[in-house]
Wavefront OBJ file of the C-alpha trace (Angstrom):
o trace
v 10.971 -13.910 -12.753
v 7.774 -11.761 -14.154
v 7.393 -8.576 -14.610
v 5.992 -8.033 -11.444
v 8.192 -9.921 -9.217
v 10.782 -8.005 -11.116
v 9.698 -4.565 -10.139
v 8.493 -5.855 -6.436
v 12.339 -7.565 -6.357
v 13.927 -3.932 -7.559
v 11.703 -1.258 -5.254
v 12.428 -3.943 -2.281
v 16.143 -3.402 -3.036
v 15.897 0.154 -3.269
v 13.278 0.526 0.144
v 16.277 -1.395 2.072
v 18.473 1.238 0.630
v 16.729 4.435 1.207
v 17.141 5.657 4.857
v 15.041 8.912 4.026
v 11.619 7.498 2.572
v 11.984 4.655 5.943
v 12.786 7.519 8.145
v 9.691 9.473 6.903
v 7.420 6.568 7.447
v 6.777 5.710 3.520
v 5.075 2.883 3.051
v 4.934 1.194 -0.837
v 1.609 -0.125 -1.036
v 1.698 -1.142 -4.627
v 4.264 -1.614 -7.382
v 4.194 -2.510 -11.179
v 6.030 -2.272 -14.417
v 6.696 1.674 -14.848
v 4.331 2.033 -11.117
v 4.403 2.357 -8.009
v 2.093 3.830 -5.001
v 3.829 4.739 -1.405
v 1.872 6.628 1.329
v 3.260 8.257 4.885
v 0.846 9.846 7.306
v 1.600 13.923 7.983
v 3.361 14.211 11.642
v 3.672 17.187 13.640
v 7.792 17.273 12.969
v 6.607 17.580 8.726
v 4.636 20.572 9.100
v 5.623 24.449 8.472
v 5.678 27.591 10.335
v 2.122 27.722 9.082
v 0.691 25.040 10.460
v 0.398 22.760 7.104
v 2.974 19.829 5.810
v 6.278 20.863 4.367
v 5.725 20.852 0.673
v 9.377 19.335 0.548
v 7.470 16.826 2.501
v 4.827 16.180 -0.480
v 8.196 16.568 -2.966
v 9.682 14.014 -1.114
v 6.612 11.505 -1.459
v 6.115 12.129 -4.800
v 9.948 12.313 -5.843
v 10.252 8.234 -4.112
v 7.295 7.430 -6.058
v 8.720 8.280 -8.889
v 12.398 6.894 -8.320
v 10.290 3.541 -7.234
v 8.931 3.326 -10.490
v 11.510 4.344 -12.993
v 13.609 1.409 -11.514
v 11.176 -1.306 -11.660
v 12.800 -2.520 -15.388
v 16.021 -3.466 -13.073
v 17.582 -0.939 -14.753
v 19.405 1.807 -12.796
v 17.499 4.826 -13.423
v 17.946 8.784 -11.630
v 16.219 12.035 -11.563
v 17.338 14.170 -14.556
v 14.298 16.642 -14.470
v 11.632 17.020 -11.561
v 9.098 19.703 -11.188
v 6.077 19.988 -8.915
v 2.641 21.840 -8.729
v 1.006 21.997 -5.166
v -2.361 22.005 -5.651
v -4.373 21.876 -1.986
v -2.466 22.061 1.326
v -2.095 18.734 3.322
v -2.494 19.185 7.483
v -0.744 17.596 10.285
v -2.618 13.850 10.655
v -3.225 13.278 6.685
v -2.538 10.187 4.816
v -0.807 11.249 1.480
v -0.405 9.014 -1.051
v 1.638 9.342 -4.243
v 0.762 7.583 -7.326
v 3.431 7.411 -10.091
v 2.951 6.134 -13.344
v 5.088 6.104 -16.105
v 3.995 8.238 -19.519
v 7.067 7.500 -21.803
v 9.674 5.059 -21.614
v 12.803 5.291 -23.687
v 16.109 4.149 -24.085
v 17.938 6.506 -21.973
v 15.053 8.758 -20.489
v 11.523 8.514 -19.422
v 8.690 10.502 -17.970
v 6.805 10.042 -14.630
v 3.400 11.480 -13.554
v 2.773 11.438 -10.167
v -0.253 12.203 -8.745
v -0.465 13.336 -4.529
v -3.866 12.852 -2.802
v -5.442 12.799 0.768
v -7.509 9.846 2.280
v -10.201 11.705 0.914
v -9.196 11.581 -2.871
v -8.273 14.979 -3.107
v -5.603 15.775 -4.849
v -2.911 17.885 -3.182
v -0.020 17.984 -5.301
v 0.794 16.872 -9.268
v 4.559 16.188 -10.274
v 6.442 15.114 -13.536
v 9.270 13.820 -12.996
v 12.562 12.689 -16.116
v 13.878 9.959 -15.237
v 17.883 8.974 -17.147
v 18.799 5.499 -17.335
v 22.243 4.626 -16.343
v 22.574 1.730 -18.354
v 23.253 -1.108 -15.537
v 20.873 -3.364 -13.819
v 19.684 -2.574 -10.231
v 19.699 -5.729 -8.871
v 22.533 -7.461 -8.415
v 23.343 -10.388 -10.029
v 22.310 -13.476 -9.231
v 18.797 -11.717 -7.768
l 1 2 3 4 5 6 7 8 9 10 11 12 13 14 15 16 17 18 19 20 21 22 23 24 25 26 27 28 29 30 31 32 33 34 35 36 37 38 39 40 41 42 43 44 45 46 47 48 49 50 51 52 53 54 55 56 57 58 59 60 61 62 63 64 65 66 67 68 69 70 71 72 73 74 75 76 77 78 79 80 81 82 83 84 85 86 87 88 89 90 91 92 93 94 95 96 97 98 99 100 101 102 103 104 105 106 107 108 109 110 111 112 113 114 115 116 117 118 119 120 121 122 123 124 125 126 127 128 129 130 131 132 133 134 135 136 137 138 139 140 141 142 143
C-alpha cells in the first residue's frame, strides 16, 4: 500500500466511525500523508442567536480536519492540545472548508495547522491543533 492509499485507507476507517462529522454533513475532499481537507455547507440548525454559524461549528470542522490528518500514518493518534482563532464570521448557506496540514511530526506528538475558509477564499478561522500518538496502528490488521 502507498502512502496515499494508506492515509485514504485510515481517514475512510475513521469517516465510517465518526457519527458527528457524518451527522454535520462533512465531506473529506482530499487526504495525504500528514493532510487532509473536509468541507460542510452552514445550515440554519448551525447558526447562533446572532444569526452567524456556531463557532463550535467552525471548531468542529477544523478539529476533524485535524484528527483526519494526524491519523493518516495508521497510527492511532488524539487531541492533546487544540486552540482556535476566529478570524471572519461564516453565515447560514456558506461552504467552509478546513485545510489541515501537518507542521511537526514526532514520535509521540505532532502539530497541525488548520486553516478555515469560505467559497470565496476568505479565511474565517485559523487553528493549531497537538496531536499524541498512542502507539498502535489504526487500521486493523489485515487492512
Amino acid at each position: 500500500m502507498t502512502p496515499e492509499e494508506r492515509a485514504a485507507a485510515c481517514v475512510a476507517h475513521m469517516l465510517a466511525e465518526d457519527d458527528a462529522s457524518r451527522a454535520l454533513g462533512m465531506t473529506v475532499e482530499a487526504t495525504a500523508p500528514g493532510s487532509a481537507r473536509v468541507s460542510l455547507d452552514v445550515t440554519r440548525a448551525m447558526a447562533n442567536g446572532f444569526g452567524i454559524c456556531h463557532g463550535g461549528i467552525i471548531f468542529t470542522l477544523a478539529d476533524s480536519a485535524f484528527a483526519f490528518a494526524c491519523n493518516t500514518y495508521d497510527e492511532l493518534s488524539v487531541a492533546a492540545a487544540a486552540s482556535i482563532e476566529f478570524l471572519k464570521s461564516a453565515n447560514v448557506g456558506d461552504r467552509l472548508t478546513a485545510t489541515a496540514q501537518e507542521r511537526q511530526r514526532g514520535k509521540r506528538s505532532s502539530v497541525y495547522d488548520v486553516s478555515v475558509t469560505n467559497a470565496a477564499g476568505e479565511e474565517v478561522a485559523v487553528f493549531r491543533g497537538r496531536s499524541a500518538s498512542l502507539g498502535r496502528p489504526l487500521l486493523p490488521r489485515g487492512s
